[in-house]
C-alpha positions as CSV (number, residue, x, y, z in Angstrom):
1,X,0.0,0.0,0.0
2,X,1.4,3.7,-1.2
3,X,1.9,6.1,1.8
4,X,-0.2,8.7,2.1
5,X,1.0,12.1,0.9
6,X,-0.4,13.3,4.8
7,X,0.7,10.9,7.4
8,X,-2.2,11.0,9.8
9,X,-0.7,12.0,12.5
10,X,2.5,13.1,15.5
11,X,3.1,11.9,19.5
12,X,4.1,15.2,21.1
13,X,1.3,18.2,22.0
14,X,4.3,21.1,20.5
15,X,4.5,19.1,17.1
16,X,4.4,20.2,13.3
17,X,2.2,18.4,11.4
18,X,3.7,17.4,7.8
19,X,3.6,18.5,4.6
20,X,6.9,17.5,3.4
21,X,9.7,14.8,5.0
22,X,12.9,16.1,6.3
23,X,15.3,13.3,4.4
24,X,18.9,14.1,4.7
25,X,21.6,11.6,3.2
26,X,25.3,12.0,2.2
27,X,26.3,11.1,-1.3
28,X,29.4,9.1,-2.2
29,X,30.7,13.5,-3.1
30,X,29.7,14.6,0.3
31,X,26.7,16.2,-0.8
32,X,23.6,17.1,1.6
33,X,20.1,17.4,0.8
34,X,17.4,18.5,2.8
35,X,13.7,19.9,2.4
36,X,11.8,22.3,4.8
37,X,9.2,21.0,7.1
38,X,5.9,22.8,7.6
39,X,3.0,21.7,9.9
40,X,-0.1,21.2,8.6
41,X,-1.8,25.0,9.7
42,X,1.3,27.0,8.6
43,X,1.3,29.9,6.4
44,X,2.8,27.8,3.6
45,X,0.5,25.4,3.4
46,X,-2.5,27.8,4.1
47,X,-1.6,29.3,0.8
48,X,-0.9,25.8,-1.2
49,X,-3.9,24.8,-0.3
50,X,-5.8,28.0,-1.1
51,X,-4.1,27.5,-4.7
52,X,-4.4,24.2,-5.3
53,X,-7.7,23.5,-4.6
54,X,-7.0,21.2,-2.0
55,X,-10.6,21.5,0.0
56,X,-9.5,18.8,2.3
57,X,-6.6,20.0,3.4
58,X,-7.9,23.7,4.2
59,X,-7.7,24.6,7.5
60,X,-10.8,25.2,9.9
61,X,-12.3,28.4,9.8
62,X,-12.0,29.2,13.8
63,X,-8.6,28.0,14.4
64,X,-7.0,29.7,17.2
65,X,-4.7,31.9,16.8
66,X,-1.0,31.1,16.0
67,X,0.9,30.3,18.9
68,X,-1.5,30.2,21.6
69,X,-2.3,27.2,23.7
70,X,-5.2,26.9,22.3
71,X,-3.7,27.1,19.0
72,X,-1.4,23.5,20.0
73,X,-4.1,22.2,21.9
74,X,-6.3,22.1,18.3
75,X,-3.5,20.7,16.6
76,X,-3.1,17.8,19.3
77,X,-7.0,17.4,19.4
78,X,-6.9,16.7,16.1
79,X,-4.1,14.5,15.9
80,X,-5.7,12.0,18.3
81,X,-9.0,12.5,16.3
82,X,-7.2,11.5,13.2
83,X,-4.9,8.9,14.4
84,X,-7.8,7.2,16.8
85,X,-10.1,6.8,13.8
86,X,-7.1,5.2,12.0
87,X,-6.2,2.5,14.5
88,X,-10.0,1.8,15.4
89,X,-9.9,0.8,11.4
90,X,-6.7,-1.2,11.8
91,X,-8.0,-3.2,15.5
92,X,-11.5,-3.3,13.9
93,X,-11.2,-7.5,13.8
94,X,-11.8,-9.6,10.7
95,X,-14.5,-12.0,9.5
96,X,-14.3,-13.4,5.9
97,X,-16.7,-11.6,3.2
98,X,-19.4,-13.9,3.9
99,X,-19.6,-13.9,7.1
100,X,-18.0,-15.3,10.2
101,X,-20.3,-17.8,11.1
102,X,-19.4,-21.1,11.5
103,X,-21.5,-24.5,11.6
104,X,-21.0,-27.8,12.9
105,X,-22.3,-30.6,10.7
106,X,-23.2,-33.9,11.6
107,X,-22.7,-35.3,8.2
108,X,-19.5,-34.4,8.0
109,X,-17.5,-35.7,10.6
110,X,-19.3,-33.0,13.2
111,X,-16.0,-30.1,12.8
112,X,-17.1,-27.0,12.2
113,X,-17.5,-25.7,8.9
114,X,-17.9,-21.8,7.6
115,X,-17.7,-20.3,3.6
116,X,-14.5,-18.8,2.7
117,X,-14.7,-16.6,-1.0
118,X,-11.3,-16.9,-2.8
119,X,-9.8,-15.5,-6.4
120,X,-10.7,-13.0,-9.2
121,X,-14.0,-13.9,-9.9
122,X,-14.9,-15.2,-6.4
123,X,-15.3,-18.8,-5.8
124,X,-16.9,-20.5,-2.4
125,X,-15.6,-23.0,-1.1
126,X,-17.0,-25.0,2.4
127,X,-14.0,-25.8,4.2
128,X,-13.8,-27.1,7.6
129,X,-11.7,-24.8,10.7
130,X,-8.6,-27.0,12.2
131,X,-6.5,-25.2,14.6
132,X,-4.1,-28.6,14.6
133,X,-2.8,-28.2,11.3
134,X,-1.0,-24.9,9.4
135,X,-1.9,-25.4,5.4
136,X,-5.3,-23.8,4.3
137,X,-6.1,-25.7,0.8
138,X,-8.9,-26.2,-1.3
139,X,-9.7,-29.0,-4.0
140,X,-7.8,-27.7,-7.8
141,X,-6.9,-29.4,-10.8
142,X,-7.6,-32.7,-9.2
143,X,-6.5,-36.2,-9.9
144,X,-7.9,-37.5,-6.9
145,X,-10.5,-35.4,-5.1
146,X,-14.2,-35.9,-3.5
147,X,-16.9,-36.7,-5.4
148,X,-19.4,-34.0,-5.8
149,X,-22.3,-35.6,-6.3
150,X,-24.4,-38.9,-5.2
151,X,-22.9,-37.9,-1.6
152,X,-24.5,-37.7,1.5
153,X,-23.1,-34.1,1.9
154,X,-24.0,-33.0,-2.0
155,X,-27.2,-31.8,-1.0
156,X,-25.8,-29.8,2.0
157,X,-23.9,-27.2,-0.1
158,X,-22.1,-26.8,-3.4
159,X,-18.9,-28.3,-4.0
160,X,-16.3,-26.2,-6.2
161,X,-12.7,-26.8,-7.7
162,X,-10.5,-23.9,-7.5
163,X,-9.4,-23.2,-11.2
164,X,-5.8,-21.4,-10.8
165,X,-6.5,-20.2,-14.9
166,X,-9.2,-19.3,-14.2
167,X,-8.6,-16.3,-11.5
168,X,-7.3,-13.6,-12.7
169,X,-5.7,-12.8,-9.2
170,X,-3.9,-16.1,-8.9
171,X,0.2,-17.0,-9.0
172,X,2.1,-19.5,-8.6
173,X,4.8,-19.7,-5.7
174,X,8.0,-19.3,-6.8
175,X,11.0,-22.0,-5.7
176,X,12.6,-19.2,-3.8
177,X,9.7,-18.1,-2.1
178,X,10.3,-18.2,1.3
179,X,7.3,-20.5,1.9
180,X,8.3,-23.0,0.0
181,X,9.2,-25.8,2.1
182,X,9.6,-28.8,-0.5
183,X,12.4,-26.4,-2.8
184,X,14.6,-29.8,-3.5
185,X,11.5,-30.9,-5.5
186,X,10.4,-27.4,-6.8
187,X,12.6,-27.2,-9.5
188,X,12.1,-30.6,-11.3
189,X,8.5,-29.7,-11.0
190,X,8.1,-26.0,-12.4
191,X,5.8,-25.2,-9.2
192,X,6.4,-25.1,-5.7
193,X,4.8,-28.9,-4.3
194,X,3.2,-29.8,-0.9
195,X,2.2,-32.6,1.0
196,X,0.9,-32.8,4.6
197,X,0.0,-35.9,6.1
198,X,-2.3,-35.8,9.1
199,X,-2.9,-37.9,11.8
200,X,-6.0,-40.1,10.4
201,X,-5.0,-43.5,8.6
202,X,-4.0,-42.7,5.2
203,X,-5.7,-39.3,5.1
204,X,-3.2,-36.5,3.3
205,X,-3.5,-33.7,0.6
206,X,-0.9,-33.1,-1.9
207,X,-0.5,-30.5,-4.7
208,X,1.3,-26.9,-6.0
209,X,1.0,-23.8,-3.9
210,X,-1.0,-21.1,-5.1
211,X,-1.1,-17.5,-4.1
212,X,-4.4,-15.7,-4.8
213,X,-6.7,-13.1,-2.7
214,X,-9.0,-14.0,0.4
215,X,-11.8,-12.4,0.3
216,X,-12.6,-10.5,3.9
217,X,-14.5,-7.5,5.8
218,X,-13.9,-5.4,8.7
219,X,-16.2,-6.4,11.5
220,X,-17.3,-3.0,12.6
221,X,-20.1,-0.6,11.5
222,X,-18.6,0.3,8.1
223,X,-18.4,-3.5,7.0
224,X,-15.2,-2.6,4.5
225,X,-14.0,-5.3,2.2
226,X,-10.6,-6.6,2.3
227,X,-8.9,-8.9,-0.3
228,X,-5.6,-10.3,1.3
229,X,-3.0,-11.9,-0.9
230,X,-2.9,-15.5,0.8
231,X,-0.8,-18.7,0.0
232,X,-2.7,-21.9,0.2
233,X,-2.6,-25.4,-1.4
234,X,-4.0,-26.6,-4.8
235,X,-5.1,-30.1,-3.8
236,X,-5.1,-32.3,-6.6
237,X,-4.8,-35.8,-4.8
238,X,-6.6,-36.1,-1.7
239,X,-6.5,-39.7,0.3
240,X,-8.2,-41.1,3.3
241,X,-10.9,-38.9,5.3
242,X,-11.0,-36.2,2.5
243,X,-12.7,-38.6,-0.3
244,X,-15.9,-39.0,2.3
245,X,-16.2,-37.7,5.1
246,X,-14.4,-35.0,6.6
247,X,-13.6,-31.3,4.5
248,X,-14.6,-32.5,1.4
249,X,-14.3,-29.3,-0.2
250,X,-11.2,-28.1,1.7
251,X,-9.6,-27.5,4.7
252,X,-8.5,-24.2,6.9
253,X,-5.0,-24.4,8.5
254,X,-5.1,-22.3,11.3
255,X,-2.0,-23.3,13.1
256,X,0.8,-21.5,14.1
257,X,3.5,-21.9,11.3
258,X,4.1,-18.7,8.6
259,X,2.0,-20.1,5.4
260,X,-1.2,-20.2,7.9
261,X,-3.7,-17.7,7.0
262,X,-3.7,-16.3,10.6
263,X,0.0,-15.9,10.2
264,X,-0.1,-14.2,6.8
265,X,-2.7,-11.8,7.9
266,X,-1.3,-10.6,10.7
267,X,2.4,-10.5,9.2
268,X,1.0,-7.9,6.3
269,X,-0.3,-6.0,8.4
270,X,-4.1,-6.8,8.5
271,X,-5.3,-8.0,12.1
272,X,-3.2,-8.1,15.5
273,X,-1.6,-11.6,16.0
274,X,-4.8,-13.7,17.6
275,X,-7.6,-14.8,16.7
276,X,-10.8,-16.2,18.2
277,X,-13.6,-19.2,17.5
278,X,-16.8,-19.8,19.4
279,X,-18.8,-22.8,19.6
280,X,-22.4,-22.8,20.0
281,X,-24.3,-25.4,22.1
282,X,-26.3,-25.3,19.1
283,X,-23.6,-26.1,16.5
284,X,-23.8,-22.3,14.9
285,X,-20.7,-20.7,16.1
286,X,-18.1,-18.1,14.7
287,X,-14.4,-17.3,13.3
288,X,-13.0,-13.7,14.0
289,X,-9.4,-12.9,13.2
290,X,-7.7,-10.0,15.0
291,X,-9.9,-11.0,18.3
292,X,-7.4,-10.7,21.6
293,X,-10.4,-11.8,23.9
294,X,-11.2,-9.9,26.7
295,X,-10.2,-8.9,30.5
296,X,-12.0,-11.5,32.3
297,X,-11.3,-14.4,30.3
298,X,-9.7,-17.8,31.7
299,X,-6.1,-18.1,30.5
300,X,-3.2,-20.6,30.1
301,X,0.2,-20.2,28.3
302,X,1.2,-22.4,25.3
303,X,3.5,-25.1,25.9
304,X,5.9,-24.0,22.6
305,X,7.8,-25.9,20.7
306,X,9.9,-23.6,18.2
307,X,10.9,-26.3,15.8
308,X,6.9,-26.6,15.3
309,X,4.9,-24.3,17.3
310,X,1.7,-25.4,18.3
311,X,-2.0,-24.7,20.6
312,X,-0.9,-26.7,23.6
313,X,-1.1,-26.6,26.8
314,X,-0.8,-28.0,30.1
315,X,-3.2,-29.3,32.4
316,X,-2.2,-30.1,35.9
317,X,-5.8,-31.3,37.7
318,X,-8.9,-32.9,36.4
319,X,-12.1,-33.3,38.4
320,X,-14.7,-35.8,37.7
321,X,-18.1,-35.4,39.7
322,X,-16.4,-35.7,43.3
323,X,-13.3,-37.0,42.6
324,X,-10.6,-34.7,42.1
325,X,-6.9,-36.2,40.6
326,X,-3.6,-34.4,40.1
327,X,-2.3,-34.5,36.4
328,X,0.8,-34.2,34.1
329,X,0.0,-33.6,31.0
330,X,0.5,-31.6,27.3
331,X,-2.7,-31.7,25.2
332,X,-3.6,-29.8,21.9
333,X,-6.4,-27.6,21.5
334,X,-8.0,-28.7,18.0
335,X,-10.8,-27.5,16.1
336,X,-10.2,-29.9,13.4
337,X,-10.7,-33.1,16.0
338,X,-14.2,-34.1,16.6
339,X,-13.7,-35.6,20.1
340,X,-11.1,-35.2,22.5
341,X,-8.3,-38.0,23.3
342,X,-6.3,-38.9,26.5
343,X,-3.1,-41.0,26.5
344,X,-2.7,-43.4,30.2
345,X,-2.9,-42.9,33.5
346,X,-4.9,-39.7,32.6
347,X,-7.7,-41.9,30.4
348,X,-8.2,-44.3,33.0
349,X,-8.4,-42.6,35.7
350,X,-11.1,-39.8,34.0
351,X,-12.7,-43.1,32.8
352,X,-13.1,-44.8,35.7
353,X,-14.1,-42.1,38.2
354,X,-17.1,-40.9,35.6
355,X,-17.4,-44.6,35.8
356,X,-17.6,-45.3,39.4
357,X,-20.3,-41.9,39.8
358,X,-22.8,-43.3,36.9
359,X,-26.3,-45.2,38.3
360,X,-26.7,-46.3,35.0
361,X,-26.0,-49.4,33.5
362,X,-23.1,-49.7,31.9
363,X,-23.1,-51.9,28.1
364,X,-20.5,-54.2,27.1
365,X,-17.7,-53.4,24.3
366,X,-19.4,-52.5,20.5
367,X,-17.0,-52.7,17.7
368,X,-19.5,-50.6,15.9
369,X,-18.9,-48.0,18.5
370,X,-15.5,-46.2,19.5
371,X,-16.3,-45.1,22.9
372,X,-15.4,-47.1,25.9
373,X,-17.7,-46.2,28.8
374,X,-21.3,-46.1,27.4
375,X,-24.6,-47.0,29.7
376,X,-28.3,-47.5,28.9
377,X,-30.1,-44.5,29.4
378,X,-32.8,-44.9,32.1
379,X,-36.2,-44.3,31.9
380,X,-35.8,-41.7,35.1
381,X,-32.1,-40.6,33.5
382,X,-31.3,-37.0,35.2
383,X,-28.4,-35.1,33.6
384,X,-27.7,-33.6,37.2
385,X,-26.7,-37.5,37.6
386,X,-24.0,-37.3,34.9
387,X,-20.6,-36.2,37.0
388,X,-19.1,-33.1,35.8
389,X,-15.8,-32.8,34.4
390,X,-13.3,-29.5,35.1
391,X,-10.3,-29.6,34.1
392,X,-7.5,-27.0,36.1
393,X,-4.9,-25.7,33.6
394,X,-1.4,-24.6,33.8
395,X,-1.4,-21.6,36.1
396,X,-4.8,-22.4,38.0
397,X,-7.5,-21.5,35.2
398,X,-10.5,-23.7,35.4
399,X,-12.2,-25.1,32.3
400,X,-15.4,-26.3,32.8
401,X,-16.2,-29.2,30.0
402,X,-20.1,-27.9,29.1
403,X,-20.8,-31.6,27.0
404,X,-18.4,-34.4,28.4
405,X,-20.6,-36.8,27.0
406,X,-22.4,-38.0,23.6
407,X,-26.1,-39.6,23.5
408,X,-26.4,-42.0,20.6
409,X,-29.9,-42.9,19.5
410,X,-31.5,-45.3,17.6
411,X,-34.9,-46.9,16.6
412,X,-35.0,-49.3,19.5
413,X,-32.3,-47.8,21.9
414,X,-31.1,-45.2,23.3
415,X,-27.0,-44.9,24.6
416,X,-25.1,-42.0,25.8
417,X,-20.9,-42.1,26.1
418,X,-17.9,-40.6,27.9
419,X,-17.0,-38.9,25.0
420,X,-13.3,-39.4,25.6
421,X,-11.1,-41.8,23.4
422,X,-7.9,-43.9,24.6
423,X,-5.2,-42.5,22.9
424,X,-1.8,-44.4,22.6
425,X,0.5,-41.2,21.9
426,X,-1.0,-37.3,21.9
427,X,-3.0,-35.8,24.0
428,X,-6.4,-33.9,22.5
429,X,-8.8,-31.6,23.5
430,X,-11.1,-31.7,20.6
431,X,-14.0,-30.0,19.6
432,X,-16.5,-31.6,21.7
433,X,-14.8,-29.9,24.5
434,X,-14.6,-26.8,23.5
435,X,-18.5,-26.3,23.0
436,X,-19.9,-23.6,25.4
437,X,-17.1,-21.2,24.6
438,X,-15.3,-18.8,23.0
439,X,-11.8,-19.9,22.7
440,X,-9.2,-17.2,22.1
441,X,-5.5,-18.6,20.1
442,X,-3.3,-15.3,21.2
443,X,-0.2,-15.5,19.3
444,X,1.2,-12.7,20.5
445,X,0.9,-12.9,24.5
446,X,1.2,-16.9,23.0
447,X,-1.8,-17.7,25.6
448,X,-4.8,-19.5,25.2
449,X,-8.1,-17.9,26.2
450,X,-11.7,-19.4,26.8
451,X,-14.8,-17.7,28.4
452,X,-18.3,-19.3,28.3
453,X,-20.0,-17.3,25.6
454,X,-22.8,-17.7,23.7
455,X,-22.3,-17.3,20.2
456,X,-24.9,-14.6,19.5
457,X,-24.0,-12.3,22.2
458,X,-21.9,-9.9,20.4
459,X,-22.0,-5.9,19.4
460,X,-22.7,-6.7,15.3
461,X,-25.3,-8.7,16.0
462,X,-27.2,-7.6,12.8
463,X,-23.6,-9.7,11.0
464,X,-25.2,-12.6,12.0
465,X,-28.6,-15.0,10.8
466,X,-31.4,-14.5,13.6
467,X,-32.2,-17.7,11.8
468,X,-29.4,-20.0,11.3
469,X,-31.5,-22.7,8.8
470,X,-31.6,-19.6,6.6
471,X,-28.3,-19.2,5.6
472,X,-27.1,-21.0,2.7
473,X,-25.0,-22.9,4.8
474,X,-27.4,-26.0,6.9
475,X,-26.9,-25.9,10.5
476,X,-26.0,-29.4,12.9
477,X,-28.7,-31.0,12.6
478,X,-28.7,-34.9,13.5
479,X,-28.9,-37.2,10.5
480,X,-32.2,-38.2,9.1
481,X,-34.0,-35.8,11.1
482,X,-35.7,-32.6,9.5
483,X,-34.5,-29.5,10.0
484,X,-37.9,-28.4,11.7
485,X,-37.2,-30.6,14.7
486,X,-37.5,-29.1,18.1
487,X,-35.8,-30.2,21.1
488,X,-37.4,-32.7,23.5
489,X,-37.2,-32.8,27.1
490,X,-35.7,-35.7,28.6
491,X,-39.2,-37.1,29.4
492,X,-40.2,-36.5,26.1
493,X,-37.1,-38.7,25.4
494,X,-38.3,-42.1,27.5
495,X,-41.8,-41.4,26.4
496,X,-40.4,-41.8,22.7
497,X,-37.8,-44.5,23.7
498,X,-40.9,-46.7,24.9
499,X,-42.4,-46.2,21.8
500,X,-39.2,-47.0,19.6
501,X,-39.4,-43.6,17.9
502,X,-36.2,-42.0,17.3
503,X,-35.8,-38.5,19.2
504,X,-33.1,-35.7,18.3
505,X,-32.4,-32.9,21.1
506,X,-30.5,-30.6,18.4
507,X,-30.7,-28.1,15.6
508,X,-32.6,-25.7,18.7
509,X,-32.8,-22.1,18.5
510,X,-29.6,-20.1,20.6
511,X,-32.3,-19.0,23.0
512,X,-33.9,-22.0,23.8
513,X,-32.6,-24.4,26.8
514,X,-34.0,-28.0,26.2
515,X,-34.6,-29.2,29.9
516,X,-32.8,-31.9,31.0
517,X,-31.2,-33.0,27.7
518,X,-27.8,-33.3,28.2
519,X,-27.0,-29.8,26.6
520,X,-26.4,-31.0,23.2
521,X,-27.1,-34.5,22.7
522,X,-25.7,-35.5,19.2
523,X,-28.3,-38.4,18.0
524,X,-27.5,-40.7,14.7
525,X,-31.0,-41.7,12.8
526,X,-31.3,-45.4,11.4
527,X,-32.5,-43.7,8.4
528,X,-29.0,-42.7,7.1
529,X,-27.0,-44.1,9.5
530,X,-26.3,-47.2,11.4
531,X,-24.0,-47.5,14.3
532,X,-21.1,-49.3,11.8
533,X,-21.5,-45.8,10.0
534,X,-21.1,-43.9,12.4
535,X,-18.3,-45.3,14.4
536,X,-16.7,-45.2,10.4
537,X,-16.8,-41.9,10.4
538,X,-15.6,-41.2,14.0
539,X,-12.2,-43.1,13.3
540,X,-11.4,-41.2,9.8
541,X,-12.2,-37.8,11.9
542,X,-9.2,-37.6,13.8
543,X,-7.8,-34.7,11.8
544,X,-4.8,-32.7,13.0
């Protein structure tokens, strides 16, 4: 961007304002240069501006007179008027063009999802938020990609391929661009390659990195548009998760490393190094970059690794119900992991104390099911019967898990489950975890923040669907279920469960609080999906 001919504005209350730079430089002959400086309400420029025509630079009409203390404490005034409109543009966070809502979808792995416009024309694309991984990349030129139609999810939304000819806006990154990692390979090739594997079975992305523009806006009352020059993959061969059921139309890096969009933003300039999701109890949340939380958030520093940095943390202490246990270990906060994984002792011992504090009956193993510790829910269940679960971070902030568990209902039966998997190696809070709050990733003070929120509660309110089912964009619903269903009470539950009707407690309205539902129960229709499916899909969702 040009500098302005007027810089907007000067530190001290004595100052002169600026029409021309002072720039003084010896030659290789000893020779000095040097211009005169004049502040903005001098004589000088009184009569420049008087000649030129220059309305906007013409001083006001009741200026005091030269000299005075009034006359300084005008120019001052005005200085913090000018350079206080400036920066509130500059903090003013930002969403992407269409919006920073995000929704969770149940037929796609349940990760939250959102609409990101990139290139010259603009293209959508539905790409699912991962804060565990760095590359944002989109399906392009593909030799191996996800089918777009005769898919569960090809009635949800369109699917696009990014076209790099046709965008007028889009370049390919150059072998000596610094963010090209794979350079050893770049040359053979002509363009700069990627690959990232992730931590699925099989599932990875490969490709050529692109740069093009990100579409964006200012998230204050003006609403300005923002195109941002971004680099990102074009993902010709996809493998594993990607071909069915999770980010079948792309993926958003949001991790820590320099070619994440977060990074890039904030690099050039755009936003202040953080940003912020929310996750709504009823799977409608939001993305805003720039966001630094606030005051009386909960906080926890990053555990950072500067070979790879990443969104971990530490927690020390967990409670479960009554029982209260110390801790030792590193987890990752990620978006882009459905539920949350614990390596031993720190499984078992959650396990067993939610165990131990359950009155209801517990079921034996089900392949078909990945969870461990599921029960039979009781005609009389209560959800003041299901033990809480806190868990004490690194430097005594509590986080309160708002949904520790996951009700899975069918025609004849209805289970719910410690949503917690054994893990044999990393540590995860996933996004099951996170729901009930607004999670800040501050990259700068290299903290993580959280405060219970809902997702609607914000000062641009009007930015956001009173309606979420009428956006473009469907909202969590569970599968096989209308999107007209309305929550059901827990009684309402049994009553259904006796007559071997399926129930959904989802998909209900930000202001509404189903009574005694378990929060957000998460229910799987036979209809579309049978257990096999679904514990399918929960295996191939552990993206990082």
């Amino acid at each position: 961007m040009p500098l302005p001919l007027f810089p907007l504005g000067t530190k001290t209350v004595i100052v002169f304002s600026f029409l021309v730079l002072i720039w003084g430089f010896r030659s290789c002959h000893g020779r000095i240069f040097s211009f005169k400086m004049h502040h903005r309400f001098s004589e000088p420029v009184k009569k420049w501006s008087e000649t030129s025509g220059a309305g906007k630079l013409s001083p006001p009409q009741n200026l005091p007179e030269k000299g005075s203390y009034e006359y300084y404490a005008a120019l001052a005034h005005r200085d913090r008027l000018l350079r206080g409109r400036k920066l509130s543009e500059i903090d003013a966070p930002l969403a992407f063009s269409e919006g920073n809502s995000t929704f969770r979808l149940s037929n796609l792995g349940f990760l939250h999802y959102t609409t990101v416009k990139l290139g010259t024309p603009g293209m959508m694309f539905m790409v699912a938020l991962d804060t565990g991984s760095d590359l944002f990349w989109v399906p392009c030129d593909c030799n191996r990609c996800a089918p777009t139609d005769g898919t569960t999810f090809s009635s949800d939304f369109q699917s696009n391929m990014y076209d790099p000819k046709g965008s007028s806006t889009s370049k390919k990154v150059t072998c000596n661009n610094t963010m090209c990692a794979r350079r050893n390979r770049c040359l053979e090739l002509g363009s700069c390659p990627y690959m990232v594997s992730y931590v699925s079975a099989e599932t990875s992305t490969s490709g050529v990195l692109i740069e093009d523009v990100l579409h964006l806006k200012r998230e204050d009352k003006y609403q300005e548009l923002v195109e941002a020059y971004v680099t990102f993959g074009c993902g010709q061969v996809q493998s594993g998760s990607f071909l069915d059921v999770a980010a079948p139309n792309g993926l958003f890096g949001l991790g820590m490393e320099k070619i994440s969009v977060p990074s890039i933003l904030s690099r050039e300039g755009f936003i202040a190094n953080s940003f912020s999701m929310c996750f709504g109890q009823d799977g409608v949340g939001r993305i805003s970059f720039g966001d630094k939380g606030s005051l009386d958030q909960e906080e926890t520093p990053f555990n950072l690794n500067p070979s790879h940095p990443t969104y971990n943390i530490s927690v020390t202490q967990i409670r479960v119900g009554t029982t209260l246990f110390d801790v030792d270990l590193a987890a990752l906060f990620d978006s882009g992991t459905s539920f949350t994984y614990l390596v031993d002792p720190a499984y078992t011992k959650l396990a067993e104390s939610f165990h131990s504090q359950v009155h209801d009956t517990r079921r034996p193993s089900d392949s078909r099911i990945p969870f461990e510790y599921c029960y039979d829910m009781s005609v009389d269940v209560n959800s003041s019967l299901i033990p809480t679960l806190r868990l004490t971070m690194k430097g005594g902030s509590q986080f309160a898990v708002v949904d520790p568990i996951i009700v899975i209902s069918t025609q004849n039966e209805i289970v719910y489950c410690l949503a917690v998997v054994k893990s044999a190696e990393l540590n995860i809070i996933g996004q099951n975890f996170m729901t009930g709050y607004r999670v800040v990733f501050d990259r700068e003070k290299l903290i993580l923040g959280w405060k219970k929120f809902d997702c609607y509660d914000v000062d641009d309110y009007t930015n956001f669907s009173e309606n979420p089912n009428s956006t473009n964009v469907p909202p969590a619903v569970a599968a096989g279920l209308s999107n007209n269903s309305t929550p059901k009470s827990t009684k309402e539950i049994n009553k259904n469960k006796s007559n071997q009707t399926s129930s959904a407690c989802t998909s209900y309205p930000h202001h509404t609080t189903p009574v005694n539902c378990f929060r957000v129960l998460i229910l799987f229709s036979l209809i579309l999906f049978t257990l096999s499916d679904f514990a399918g899909q929960f295996l191939a969702l552990h993206v990082l």
